[in-house]
C-alpha positions in Angstrom: -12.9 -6.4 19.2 -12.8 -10.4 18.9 -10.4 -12.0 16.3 -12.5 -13.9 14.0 -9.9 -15.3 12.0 -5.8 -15.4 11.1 -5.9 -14.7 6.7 -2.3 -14.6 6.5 1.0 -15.6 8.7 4.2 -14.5 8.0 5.2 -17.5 5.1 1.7 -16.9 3.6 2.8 -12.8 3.3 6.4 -13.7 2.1 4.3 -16.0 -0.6 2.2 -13.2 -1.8 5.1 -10.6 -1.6 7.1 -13.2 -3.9 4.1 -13.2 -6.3 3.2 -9.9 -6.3 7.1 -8.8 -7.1 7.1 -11.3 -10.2 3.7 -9.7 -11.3 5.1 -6.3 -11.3 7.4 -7.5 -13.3 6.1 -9.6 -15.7 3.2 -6.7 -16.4 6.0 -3.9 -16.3 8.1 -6.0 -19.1 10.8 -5.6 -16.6 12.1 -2.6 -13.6 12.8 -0.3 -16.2 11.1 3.3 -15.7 9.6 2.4 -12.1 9.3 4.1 -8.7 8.1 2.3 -6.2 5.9 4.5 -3.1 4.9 2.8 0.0 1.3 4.5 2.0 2.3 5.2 5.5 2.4 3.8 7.8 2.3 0.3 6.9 2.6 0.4 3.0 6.2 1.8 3.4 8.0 -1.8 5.1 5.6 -3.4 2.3 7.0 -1.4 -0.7 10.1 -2.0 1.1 10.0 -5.3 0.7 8.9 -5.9 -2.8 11.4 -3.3 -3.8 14.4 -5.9 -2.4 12.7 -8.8 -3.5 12.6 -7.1 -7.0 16.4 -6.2 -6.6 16.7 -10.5 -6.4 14.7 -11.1 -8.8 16.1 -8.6 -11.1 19.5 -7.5 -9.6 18.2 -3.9 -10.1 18.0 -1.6 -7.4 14.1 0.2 -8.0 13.5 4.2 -6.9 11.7 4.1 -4.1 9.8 6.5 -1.3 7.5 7.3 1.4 3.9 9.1 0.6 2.2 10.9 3.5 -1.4 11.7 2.7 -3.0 13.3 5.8 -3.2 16.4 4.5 -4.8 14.9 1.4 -7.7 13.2 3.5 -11.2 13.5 2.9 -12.0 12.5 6.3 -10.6 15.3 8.4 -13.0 17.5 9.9 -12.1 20.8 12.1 -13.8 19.8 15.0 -12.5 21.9 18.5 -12.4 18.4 20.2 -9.9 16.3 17.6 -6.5 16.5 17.7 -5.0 18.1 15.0 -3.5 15.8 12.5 -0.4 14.2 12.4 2.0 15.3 9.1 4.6 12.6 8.8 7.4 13.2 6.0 6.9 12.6 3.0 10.1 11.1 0.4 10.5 10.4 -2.3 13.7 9.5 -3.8 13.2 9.6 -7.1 11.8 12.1 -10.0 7.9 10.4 -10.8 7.7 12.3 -14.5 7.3 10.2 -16.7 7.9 7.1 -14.5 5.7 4.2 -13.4 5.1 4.2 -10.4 3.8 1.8 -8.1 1.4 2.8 -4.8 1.9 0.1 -2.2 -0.6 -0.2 0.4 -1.3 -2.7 3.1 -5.6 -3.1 2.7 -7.7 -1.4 0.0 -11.4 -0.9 1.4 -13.3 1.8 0.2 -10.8 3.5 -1.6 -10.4 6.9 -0.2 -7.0 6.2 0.7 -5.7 5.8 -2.6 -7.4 8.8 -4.2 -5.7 10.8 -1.7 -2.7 8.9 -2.3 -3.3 9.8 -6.0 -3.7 13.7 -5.3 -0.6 13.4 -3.3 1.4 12.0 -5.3 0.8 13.9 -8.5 1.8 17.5 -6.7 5.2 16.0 -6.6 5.2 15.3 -10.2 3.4 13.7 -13.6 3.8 9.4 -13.5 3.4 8.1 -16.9 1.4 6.0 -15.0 0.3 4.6 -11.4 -0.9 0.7 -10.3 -1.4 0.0 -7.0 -0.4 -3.0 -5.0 -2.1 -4.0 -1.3 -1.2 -6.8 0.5 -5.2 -7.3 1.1 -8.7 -6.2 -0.6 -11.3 -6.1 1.2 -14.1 -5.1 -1.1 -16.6 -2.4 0.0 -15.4 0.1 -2.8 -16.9 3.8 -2.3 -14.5 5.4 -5.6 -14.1 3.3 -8.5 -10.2 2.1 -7.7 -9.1 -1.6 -8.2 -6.0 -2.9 -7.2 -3.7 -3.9 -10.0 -1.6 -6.8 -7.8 -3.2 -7.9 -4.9 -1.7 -10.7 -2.4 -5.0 -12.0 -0.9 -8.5 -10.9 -1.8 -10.7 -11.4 1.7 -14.5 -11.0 1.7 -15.5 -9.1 4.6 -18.4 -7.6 6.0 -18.9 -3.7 6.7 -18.6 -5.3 10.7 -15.6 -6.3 10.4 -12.1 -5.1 10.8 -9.0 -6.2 8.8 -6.1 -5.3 10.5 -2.1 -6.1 9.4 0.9 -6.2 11.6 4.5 -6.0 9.8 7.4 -6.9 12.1 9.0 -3.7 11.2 6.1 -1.8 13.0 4.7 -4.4 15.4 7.1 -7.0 16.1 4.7 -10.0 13.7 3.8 -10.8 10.2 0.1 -11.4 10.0 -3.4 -10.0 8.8 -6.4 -10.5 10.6 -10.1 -10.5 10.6 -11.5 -9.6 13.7 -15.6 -8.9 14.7 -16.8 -5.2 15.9 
């Protein structure tokens, strides 16, 4: 693959973190009643992080967790020749009933990700309600799902590939375009 183009560096995802922390906020009338989830891999260091910029803001420490969602996948097939899936833990901290909580994931495309994070999430419990954050949409929706805080909106074509790097997983802040 070729890189195409650099969306976001490392001040420009610290920017939209900042924003996206006060807009959880603001449309949450404060941190009261919320659980924060991350999406592994990388919507866990990004929940992560809006979760202590939250505590700044707020001086409240926010519930927060890990979602797997392999299992939940509607894209594994049992084909002899693929590995069989990898089940990372899932953890959350918190009890969700009643609670708002808050999917955090690092790119929304079509959308598949966060049903399954959805179906995941509710056989640990009944939210009040669930918003979703992503660092990046990327349009090209399959399920009707929208992102409720988003920290860059990037028009791509179906040939292209958006890719993020968190230093907690791969040493740089940055997101990425790059060509097929």
């Amino acid at each position: 693959m070729k890189a195409k183009a650099t969306v976001l560096d490392d001040a420009a995802i610290r920017r939209a973190l900042t924003r996206i922390s006060h807009e959880i906020i603001e449309k949450n009338k404060g941190v009261e009643d919320l659980v924060l989830v991350g999406i592994k891999t990388r919507g866990v260091p990004i929940a992560q992080r809006l979760k202590t910029k939250i505590q700044e803001i707020e001086g409240k420490d926010l519930p927060g967790g890990e979602l797997d969602i392999t299992l939940y996948r509607d894209d594994l097939t049992p084909k002899k020749e693929q590995a069989e899936p990898e089940i990372k833990e899932t953890n959350i901290q918190a009890d969700i009933d009643g609670k708002k909580v808050i999917l955090v994931d690092d790119v929304l495309y079509t959308g598949r990700t966060v049903r399954a994070a959805m179906d995941a999430l509710i056989d640990h419990g009944r939210p009040a309600q669930i918003q979703l954050a992503v660092l990046v949409d990327r349009g090209h929706r399959e399920l009707p799902i929208r992102a409720d805080f988003v920290g860059k909106n990037v028009p791509t074509s179906l040939d292209e590939v958006v890719t993020v790097t968190l230093s907690e997983t791969d040493q740089e802040d940055e997101v990425k375009i790059f060509e097929k």
